[in-house]
ChimeraX commands (.cxc) that place a marker at each C-alpha (Angstrom):
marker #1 position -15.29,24.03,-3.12 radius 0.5
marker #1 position -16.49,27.62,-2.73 radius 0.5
marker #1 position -15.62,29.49,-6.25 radius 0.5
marker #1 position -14.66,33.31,-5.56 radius 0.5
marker #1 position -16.77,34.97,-7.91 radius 0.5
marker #1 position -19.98,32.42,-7.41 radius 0.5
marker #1 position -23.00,34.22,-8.27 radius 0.5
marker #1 position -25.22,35.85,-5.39 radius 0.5
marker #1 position -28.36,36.33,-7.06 radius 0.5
marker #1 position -30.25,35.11,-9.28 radius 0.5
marker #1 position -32.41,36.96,-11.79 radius 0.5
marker #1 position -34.91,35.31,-14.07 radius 0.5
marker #1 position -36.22,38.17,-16.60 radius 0.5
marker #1 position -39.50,37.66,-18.63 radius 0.5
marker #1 position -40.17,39.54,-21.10 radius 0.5
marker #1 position -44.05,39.98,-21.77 radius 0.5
marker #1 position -46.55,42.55,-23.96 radius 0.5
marker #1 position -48.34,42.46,-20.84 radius 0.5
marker #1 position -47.22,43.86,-18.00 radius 0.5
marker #1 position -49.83,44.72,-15.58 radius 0.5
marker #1 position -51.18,41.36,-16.22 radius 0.5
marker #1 position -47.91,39.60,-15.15 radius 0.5
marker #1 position -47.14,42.34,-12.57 radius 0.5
marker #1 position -50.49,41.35,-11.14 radius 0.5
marker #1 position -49.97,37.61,-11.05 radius 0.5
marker #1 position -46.23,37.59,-9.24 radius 0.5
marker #1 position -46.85,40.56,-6.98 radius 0.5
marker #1 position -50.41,40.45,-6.31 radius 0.5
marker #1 position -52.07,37.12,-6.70 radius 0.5
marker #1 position -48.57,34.83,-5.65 radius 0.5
marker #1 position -47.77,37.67,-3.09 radius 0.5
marker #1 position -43.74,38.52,-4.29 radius 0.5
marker #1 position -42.99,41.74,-2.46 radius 0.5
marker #1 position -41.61,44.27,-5.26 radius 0.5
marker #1 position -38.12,45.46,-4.43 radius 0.5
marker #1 position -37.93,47.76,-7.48 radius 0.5
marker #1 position -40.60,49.26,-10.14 radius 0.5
marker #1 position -40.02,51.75,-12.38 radius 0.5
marker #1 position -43.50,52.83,-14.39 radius 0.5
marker #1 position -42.69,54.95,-17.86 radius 0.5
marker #1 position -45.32,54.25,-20.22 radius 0.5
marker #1 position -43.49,51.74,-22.80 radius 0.5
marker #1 position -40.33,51.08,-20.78 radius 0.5
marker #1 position -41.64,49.47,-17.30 radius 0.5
marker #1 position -39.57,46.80,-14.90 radius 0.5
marker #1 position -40.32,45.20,-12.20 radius 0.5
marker #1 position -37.91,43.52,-9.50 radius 0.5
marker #1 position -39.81,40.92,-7.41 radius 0.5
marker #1 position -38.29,39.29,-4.46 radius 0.5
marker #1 position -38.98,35.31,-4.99 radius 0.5
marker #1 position -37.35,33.86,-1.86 radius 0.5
marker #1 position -34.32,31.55,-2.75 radius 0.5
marker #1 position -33.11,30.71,-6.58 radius 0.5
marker #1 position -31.61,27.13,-7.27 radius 0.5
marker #1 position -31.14,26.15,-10.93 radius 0.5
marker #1 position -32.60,22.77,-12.31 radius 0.5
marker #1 position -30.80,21.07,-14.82 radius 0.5
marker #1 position -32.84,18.02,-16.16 radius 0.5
marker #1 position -32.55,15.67,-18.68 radius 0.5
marker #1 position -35.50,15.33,-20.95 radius 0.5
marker #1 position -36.10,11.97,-19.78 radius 0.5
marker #1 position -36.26,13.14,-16.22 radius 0.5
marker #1 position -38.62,16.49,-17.54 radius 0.5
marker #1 position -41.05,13.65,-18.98 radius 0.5
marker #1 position -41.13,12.16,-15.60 radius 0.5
marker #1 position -41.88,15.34,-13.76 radius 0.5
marker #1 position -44.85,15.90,-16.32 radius 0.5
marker #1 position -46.11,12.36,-16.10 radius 0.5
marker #1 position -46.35,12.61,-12.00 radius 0.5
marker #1 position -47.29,16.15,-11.99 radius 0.5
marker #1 position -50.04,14.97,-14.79 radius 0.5
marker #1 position -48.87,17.50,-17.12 radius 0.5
marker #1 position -48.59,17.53,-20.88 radius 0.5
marker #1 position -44.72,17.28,-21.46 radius 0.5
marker #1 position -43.94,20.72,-23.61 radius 0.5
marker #1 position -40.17,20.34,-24.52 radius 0.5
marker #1 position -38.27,22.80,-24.20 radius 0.5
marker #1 position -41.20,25.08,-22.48 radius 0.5
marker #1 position -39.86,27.19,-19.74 radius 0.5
marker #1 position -41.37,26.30,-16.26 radius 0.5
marker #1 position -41.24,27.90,-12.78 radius 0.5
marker #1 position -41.08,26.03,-9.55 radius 0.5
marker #1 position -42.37,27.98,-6.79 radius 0.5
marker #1 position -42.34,26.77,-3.41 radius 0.5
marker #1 position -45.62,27.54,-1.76 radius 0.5
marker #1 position -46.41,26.99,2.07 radius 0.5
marker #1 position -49.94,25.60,0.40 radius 0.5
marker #1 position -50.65,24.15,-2.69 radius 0.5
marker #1 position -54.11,24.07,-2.69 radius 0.5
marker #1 position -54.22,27.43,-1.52 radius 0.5
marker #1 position -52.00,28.95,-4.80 radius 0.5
marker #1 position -53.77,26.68,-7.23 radius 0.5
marker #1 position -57.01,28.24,-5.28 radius 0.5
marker #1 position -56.01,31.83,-5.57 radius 0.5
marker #1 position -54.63,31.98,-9.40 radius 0.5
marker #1 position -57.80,29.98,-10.07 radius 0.5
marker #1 position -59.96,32.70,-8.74 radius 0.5
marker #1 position -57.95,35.08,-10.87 radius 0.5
marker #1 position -58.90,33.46,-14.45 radius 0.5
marker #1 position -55.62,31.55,-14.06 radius 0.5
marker #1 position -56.06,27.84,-16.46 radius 0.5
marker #1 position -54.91,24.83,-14.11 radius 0.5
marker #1 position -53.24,22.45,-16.08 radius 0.5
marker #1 position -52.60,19.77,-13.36 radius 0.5
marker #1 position -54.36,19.33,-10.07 radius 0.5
marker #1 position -51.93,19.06,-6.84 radius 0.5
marker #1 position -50.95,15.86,-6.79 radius 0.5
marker #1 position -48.58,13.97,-4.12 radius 0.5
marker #1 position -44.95,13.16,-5.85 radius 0.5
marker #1 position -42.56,10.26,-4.65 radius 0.5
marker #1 position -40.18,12.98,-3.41 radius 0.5
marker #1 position -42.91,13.90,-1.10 radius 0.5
marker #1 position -43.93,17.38,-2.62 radius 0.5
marker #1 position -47.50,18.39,-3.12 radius 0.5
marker #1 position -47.22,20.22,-6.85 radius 0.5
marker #1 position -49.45,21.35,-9.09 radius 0.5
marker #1 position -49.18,23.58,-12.06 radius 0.5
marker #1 position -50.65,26.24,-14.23 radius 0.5
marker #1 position -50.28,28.19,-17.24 radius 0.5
marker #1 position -48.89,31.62,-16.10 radius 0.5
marker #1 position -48.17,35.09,-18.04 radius 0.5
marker #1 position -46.05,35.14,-21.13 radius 0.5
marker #1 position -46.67,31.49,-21.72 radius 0.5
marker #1 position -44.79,30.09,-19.35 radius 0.5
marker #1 position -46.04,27.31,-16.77 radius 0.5
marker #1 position -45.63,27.36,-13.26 radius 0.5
marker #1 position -45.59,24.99,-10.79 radius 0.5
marker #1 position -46.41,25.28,-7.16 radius 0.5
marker #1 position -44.81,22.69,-4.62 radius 0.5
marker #1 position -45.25,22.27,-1.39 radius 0.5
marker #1 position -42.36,20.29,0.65 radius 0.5
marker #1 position -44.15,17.28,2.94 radius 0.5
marker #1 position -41.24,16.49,4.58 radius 0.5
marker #1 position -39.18,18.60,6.49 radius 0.5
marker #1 position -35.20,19.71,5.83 radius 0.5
marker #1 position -34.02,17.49,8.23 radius 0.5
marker #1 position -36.00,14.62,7.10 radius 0.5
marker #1 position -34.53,15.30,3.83 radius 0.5
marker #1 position -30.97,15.80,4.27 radius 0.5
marker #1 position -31.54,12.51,6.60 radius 0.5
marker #1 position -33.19,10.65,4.39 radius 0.5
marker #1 position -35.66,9.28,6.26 radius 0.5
marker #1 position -38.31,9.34,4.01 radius 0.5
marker #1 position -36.73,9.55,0.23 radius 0.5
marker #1 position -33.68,8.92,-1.71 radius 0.5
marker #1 position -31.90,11.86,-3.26 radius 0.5
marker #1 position -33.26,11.00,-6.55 radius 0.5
marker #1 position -36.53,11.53,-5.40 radius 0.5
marker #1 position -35.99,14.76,-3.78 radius 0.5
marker #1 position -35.98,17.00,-6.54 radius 0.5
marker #1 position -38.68,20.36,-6.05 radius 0.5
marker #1 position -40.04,20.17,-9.25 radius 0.5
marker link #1:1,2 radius 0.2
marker link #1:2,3 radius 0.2
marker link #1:3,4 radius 0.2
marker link #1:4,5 radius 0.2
marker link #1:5,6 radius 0.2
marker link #1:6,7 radius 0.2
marker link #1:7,8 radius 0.2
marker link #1:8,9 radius 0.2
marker link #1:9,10 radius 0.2
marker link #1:10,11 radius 0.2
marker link #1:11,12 radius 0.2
marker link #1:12,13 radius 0.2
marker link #1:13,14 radius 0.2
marker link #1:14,15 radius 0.2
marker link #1:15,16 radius 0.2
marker link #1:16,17 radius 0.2
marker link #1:17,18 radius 0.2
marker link #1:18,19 radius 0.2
marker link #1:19,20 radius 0.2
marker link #1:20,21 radius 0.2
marker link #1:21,22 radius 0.2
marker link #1:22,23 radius 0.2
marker link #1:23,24 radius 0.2
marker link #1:24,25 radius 0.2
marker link #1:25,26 radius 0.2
marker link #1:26,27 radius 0.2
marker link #1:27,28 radius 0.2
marker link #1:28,29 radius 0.2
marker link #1:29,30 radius 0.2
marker link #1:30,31 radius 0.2
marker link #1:31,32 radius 0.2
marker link #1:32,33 radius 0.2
marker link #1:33,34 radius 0.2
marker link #1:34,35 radius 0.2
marker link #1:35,36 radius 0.2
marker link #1:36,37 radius 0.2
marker link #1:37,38 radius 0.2
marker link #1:38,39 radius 0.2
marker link #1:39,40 radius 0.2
marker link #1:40,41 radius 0.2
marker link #1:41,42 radius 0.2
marker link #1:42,43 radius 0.2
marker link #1:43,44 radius 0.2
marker link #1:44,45 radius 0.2
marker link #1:45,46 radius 0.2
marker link #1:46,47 radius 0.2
marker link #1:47,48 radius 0.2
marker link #1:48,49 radius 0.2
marker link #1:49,50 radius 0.2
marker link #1:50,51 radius 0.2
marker link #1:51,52 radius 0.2
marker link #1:52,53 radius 0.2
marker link #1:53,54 radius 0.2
marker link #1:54,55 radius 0.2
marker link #1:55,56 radius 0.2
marker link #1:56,57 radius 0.2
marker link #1:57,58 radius 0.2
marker link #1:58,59 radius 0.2
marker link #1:59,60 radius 0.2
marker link #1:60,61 radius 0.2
marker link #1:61,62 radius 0.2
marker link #1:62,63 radius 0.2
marker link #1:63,64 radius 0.2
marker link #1:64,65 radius 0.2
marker link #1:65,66 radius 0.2
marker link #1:66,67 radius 0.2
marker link #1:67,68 radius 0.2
marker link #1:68,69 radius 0.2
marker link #1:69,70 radius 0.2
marker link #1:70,71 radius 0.2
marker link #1:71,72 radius 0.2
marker link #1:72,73 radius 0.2
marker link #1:73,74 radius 0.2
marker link #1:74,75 radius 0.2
marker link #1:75,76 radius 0.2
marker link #1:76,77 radius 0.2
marker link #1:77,78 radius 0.2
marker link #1:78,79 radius 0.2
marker link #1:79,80 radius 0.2
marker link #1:80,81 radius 0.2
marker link #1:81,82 radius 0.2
marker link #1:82,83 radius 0.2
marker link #1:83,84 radius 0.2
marker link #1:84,85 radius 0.2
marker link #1:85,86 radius 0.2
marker link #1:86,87 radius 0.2
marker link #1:87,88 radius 0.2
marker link #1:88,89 radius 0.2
marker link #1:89,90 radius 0.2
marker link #1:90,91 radius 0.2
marker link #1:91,92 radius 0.2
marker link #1:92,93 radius 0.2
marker link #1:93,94 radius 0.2
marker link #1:94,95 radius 0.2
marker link #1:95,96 radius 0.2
marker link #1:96,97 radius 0.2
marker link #1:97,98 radius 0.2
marker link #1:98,99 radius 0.2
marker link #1:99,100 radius 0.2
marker link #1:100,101 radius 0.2
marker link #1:101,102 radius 0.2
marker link #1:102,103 radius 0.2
marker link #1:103,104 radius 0.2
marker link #1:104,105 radius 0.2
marker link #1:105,106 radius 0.2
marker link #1:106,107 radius 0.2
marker link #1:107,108 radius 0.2
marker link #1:108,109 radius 0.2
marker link #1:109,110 radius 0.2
marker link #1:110,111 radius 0.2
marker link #1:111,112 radius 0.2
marker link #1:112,113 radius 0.2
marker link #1:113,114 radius 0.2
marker link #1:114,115 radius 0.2
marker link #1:115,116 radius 0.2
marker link #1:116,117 radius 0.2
marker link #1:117,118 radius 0.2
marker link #1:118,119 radius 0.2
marker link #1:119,120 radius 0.2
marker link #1:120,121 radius 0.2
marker link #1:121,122 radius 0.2
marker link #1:122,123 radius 0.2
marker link #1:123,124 radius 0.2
marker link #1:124,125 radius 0.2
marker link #1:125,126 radius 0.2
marker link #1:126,127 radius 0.2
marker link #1:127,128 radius 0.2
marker link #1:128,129 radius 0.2
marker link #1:129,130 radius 0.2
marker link #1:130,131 radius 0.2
marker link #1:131,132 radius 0.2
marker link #1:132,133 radius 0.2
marker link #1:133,134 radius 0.2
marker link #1:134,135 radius 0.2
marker link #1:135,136 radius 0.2
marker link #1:136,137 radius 0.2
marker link #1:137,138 radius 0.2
marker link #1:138,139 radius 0.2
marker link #1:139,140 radius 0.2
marker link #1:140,141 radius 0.2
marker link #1:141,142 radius 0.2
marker link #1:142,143 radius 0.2
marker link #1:143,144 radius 0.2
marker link #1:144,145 radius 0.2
marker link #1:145,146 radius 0.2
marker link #1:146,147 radius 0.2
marker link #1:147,148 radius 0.2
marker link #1:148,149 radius 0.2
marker link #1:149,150 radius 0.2
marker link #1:150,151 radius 0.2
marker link #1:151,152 radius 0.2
view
C-alpha cells in the first residue's frame, strides 16, 4: 500500500556542544559528503548525506540480542546508529586511528553481517555493518531467515 504523503527523507538531528568534533567524525573520518553547512560562530548545522534511512523498531528483548552478538554492553534506551560500511574492519580501523573507543570488535552475526561498534560524538554508539550476503541472496533466502536479516 503506497501512503500519499509517505515521508521522502529522513533526517536524524544530533544535537552536540561539539561540533567540529562530530563534524569531523561523520564527514571526515566516516566519509558523509556534506550537502549543506552553514558556519556562524554559536549557531552552526550541518547536512550530511548518509546513503539510505530505514527505521528500526526493536523490542528490548531483541536490542539485548543485538548487544549480546555484537558483544556489546546492552544500554537501554541509548540511541545507536547503524551504518552500513563496504568494510568493517576498515571503519573500526579508521575511527580507531582517530581516538575513537571500540566497544565491540567486528564480529560475524547469524544474519550474516560483519558489525562492530563504537562510542561516537554526543554519546551515542554506532555500529558499522557490513552485509556478507548479497540482496538477492537475501530477498531469496538462501542463506538466512527473515528474522535473521536484520542490519543491526
Amino acid at each position: 500500500m503506497t501512503h500519499s504523503n509517505a515521508p521522502r527523507q529522513l533526517r536524524l538531528v544530533i544535537e552536540t556542544d561539539d561540533f567540529d568534533s562530530a563534524l569531523r567524525f561523520y564527514r571526515d573520518v566516516l566519509g558523509m559528503p556534506e550537502l549543506t553547512y552553514s558556519k556562524e560562530d554559536d549557531n552552526k548545522v550541518a547536512i550530511l548525506h548518509a546513503g539510505v534511512a530505514t527505521i528500526e523498531l526493536a523490542t528490548p528483548n531483541h536490542a539485548r540480542g543485538i548487544d549480546d552478538i555484537e558483544g556489546a554492553p546492552h544500554a537501554p534506551g541509548t540511541l545507536r546508529l547503524a551504518l552500513e560500511v563496504t568494510d568493517t574492519e576498515d571503519a573500526v580501523a579508521a575511527v580507531r586511528d582517530e581516538g575513537v573507543e571500540v566497544i565491540a570488535p567486528p564480529v560475524r552475526t547469524p544474519f550474516q553481517s560483519l558489525n562492530a561498534r563504537v562510542h561516537g560524538p554526543a554519546g551515542w554508539q554506532v555500529t558499522f555493518f557490513q552485509e556478507l550476503e548479497s540482496p538477492e541472496q537475501r530477498v531469496d533466502g538462501e542463506a538466512t531467515t527473515d528474522d535473521q536479516r536484520a542490519p543491526s
